[in-house]
Backbone as JSON Lines, residues from 0, in Angstrom:
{"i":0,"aa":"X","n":[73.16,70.53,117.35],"ca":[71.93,69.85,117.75],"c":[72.26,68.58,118.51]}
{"i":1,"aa":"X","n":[72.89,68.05,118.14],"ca":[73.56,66.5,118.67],"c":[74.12,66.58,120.09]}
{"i":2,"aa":"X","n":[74.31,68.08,120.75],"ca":[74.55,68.18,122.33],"c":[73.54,68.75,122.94]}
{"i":3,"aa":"X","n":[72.11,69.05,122.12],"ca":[71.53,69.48,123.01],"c":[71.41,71.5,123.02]}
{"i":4,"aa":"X","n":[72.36,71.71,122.07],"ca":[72.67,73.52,122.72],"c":[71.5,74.08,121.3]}
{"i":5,"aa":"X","n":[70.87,73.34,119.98],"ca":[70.24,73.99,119.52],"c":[69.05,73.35,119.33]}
{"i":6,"aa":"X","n":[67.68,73.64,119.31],"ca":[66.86,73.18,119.22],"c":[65.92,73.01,118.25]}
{"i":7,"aa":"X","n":[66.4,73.69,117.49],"ca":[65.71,73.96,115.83],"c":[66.7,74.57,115.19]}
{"i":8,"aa":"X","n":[66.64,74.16,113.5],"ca":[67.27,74.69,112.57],"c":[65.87,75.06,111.49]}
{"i":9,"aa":"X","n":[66.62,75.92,110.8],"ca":[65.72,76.4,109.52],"c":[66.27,77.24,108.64]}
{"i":10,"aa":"X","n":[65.74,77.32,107.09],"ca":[66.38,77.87,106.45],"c":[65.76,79.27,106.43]}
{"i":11,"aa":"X","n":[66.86,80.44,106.35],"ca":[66.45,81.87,106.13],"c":[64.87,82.28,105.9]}
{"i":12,"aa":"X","n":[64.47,81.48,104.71],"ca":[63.01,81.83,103.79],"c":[62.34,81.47,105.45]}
{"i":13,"aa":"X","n":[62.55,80.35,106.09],"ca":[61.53,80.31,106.97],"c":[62.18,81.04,108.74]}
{"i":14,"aa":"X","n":[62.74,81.77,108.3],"ca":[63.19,82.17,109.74],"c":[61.88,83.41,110.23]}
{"i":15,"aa":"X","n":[60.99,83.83,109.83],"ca":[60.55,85.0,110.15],"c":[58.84,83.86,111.09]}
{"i":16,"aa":"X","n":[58.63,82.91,110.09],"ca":[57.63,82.13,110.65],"c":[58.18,81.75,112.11]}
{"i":17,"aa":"X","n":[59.04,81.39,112.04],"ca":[59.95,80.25,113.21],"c":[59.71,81.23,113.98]}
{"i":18,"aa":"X","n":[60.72,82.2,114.04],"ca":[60.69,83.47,114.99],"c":[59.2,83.67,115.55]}
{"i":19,"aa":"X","n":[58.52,84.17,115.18],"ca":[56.64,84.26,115.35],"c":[56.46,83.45,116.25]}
{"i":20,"aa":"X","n":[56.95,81.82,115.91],"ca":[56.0,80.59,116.83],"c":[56.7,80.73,117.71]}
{"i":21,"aa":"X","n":[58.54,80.68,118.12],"ca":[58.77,80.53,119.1],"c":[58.37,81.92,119.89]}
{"i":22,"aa":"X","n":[58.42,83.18,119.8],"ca":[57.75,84.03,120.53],"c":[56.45,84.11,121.11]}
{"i":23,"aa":"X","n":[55.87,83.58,120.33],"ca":[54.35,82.96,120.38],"c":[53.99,82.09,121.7]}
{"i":24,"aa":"X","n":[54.98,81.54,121.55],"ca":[55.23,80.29,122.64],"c":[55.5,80.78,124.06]}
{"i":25,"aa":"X","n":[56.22,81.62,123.93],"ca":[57.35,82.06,125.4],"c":[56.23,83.07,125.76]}
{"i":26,"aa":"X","n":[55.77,83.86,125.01],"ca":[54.3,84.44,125.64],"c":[53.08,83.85,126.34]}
{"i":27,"aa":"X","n":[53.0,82.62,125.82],"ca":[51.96,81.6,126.18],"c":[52.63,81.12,127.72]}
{"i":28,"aa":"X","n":[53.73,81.31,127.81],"ca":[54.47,80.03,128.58],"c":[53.61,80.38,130.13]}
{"i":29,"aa":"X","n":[54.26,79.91,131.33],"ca":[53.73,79.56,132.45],"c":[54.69,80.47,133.33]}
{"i":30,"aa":"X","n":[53.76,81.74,133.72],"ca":[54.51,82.39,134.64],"c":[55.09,82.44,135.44]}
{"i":31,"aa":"X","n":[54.94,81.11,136.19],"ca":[55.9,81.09,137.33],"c":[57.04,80.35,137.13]}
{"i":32,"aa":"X","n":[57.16,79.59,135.63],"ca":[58.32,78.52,135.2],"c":[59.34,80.31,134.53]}
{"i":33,"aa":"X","n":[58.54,81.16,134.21],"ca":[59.76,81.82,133.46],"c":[60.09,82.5,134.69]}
{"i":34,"aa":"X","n":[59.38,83.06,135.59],"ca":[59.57,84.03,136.94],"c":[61.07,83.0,137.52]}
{"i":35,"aa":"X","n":[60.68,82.12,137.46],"ca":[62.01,81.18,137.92],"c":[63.43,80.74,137.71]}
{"i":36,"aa":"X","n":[62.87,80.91,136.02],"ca":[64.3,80.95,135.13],"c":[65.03,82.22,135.09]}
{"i":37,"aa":"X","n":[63.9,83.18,135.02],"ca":[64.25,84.86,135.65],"c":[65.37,84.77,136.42]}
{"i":38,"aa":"X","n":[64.7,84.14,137.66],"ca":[65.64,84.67,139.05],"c":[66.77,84.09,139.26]}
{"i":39,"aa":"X","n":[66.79,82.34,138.23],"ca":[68.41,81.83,138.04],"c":[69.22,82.66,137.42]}
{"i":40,"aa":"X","n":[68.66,83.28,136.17],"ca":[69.86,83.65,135.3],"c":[70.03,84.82,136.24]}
{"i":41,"aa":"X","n":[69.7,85.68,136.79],"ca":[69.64,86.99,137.45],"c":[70.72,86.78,138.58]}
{"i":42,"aa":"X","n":[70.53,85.7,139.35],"ca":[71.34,85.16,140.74],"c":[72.58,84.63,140.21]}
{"i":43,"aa":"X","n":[72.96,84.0,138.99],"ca":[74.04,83.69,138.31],"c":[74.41,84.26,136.8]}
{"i":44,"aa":"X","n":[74.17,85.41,136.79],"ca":[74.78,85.92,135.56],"c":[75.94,85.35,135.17]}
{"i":45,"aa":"X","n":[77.07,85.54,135.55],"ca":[77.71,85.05,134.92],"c":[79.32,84.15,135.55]}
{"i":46,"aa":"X","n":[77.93,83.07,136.59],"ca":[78.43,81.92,137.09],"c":[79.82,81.24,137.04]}
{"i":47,"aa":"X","n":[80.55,80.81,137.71],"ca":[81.72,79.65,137.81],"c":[80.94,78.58,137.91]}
{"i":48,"aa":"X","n":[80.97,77.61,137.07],"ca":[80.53,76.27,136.98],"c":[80.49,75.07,137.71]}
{"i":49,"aa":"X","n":[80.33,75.28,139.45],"ca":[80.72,74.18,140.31],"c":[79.49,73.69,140.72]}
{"i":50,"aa":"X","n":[79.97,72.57,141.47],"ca":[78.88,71.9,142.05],"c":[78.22,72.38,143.04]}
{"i":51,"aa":"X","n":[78.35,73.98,143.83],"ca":[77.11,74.37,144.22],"c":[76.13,74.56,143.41]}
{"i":52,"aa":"X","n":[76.75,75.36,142.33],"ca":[75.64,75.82,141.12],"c":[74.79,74.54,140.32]}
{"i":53,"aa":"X","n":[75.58,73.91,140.25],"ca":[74.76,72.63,139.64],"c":[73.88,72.13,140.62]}
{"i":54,"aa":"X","n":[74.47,71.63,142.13],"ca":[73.35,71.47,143.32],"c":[72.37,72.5,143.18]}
{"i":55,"aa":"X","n":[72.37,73.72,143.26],"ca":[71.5,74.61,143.14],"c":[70.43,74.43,142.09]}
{"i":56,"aa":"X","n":[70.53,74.32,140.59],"ca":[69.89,74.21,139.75],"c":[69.33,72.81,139.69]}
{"i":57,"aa":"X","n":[69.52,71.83,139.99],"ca":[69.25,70.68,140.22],"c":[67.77,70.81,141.05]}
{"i":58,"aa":"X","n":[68.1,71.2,142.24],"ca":[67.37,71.46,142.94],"c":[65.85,72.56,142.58]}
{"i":59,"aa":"X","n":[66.24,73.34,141.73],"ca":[64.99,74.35,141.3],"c":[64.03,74.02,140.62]}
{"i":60,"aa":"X","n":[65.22,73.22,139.71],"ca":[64.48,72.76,138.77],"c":[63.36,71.4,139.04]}
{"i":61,"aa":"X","n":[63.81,70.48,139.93],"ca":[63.18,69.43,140.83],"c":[61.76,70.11,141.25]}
{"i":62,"aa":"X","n":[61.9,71.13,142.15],"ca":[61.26,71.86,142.55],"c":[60.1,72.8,141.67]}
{"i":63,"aa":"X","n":[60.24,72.78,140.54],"ca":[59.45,73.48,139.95],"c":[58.78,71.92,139.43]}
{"i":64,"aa":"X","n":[59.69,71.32,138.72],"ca":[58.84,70.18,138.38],"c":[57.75,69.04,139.11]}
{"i":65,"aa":"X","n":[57.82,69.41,140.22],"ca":[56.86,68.81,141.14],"c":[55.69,69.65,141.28]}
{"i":66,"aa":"X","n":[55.28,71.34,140.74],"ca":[54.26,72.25,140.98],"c":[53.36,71.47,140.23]}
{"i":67,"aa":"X","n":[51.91,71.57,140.39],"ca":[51.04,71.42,139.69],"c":[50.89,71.5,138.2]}
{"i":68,"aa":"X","n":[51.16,72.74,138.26],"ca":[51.42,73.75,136.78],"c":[52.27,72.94,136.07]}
{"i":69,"aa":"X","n":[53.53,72.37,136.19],"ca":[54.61,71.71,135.24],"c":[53.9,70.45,135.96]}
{"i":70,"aa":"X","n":[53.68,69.59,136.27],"ca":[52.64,68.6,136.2],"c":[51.61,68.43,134.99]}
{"i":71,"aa":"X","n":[50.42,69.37,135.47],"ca":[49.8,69.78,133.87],"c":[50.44,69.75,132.57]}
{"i":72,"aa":"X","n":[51.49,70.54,132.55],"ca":[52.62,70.87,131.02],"c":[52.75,69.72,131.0]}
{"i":73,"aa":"X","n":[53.09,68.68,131.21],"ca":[53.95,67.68,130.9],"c":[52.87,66.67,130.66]}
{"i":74,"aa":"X","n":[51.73,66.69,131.88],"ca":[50.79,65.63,131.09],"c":[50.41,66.06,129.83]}
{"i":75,"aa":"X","n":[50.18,67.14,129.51],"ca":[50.1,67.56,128.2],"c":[50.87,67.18,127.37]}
{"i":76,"aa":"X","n":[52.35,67.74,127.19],"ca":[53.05,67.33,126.13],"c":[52.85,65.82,126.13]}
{"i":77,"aa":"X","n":[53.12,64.7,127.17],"ca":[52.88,63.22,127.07],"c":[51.71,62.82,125.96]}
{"i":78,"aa":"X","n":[50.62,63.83,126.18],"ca":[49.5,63.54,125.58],"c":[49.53,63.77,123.98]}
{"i":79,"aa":"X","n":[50.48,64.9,123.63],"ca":[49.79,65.09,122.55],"c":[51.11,64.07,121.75]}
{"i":80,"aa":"X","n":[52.04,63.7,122.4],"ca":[53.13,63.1,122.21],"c":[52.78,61.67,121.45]}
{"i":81,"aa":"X","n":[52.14,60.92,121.87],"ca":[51.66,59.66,121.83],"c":[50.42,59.85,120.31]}
């Protein structure tokens, strides 16, 4: 958790709830943010780690975050954040 690579922990008894919400979630999510993450992992399966690829993702991700849609998401999370 402390680098970032897990985002939740839980114990067994509650793994079946957890499972539910985060699926729950990724169903809800915003079609054109997953259509996107789609076409990274798809275009870099299974990547060499250089600084095109990082320029590259840098860049998509910039790019998505300026759409309306992740605009919205984010004023949201801000909102319910506070």
């Amino acid at each position: 958790m402390r680098f970032g690579l897990v985002h939740q922990i839980c114990g067994f008894d509650e793994l079946p709830h957890i499972t539910q919400q985060i699926a729950t979630e990724l169903l809800a999510g915003k079609r054109s943010a997953q259509a996107a993450v789609k076409a990274l992992l798809r275009e870099h399966r299974a990547p060499k780690l250089d600084d095109a690829l990082i320029k590259d993702t840098a860049r998509r991700l910039a790019d998505l975050r300026r759409t309306p849609e992740a605009q919205a998401a984010l004023a949201d999370f801000l909102d319910h954040k506070s």
